[in-house]
N, C-alpha and C positions, 0 to 999 in steps of 0.2 A: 605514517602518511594518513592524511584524511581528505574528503572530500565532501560537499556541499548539496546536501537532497530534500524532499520535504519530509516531517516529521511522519504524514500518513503513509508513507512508503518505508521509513524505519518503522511502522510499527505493524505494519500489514505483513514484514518481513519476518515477524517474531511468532506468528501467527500457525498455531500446531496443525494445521492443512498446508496439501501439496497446492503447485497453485491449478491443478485442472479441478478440483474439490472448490475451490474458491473461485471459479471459473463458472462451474454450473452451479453453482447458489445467486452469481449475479448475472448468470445471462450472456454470459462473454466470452471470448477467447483466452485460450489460456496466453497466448501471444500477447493479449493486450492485460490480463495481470503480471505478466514478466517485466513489461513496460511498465505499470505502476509500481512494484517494488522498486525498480531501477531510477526511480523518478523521469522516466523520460515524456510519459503523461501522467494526468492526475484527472481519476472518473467524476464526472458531472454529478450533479449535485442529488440524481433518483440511486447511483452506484453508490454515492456516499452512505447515503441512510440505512443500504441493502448493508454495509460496512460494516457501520454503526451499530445496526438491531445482533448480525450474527456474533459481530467479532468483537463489538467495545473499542472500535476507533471512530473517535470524535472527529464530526463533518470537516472542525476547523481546522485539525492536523494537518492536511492535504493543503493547505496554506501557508504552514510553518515549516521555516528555513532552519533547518540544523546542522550542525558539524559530524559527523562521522569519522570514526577509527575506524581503518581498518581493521584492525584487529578484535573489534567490538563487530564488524556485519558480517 
């Protein structure tokens, strides 16, 4: 089974912090990084760069439409 997310939430997911770690690095809830993993929102474009500089996820990912296995997230 797979389903359809953006590329920055697969890779935000791979990411060796919990998400309340990734939470106060950018200023946020950790409710609303559960949402970006999930792809249900995708952070504005000052969250991106905060992203980008700690983690090495490119702003444009959060753009990009991928497939997901299960078995792979």
């Amino acid at each position: 089974m797979s389903w359809v997310r953006n590329d920055g939430a697969r890779l935000l997911g791979r990411v060796p912090a919990t998400q309340g770690e990734i939470a106060a690095r950018c200023g946020v809830t950790q409710g609303l990084v559960s949402m970006w993993r999930a792809s249900n929102r995708r952070p504005g474009s000052q969250k991106r760069e905060t992203l980008c500089a700690a983690y090495g996820i490119p702003c444009e990912a959060w753009d990009r439409v991928v497939a997901c296995d299960a078995a792979a997230a």
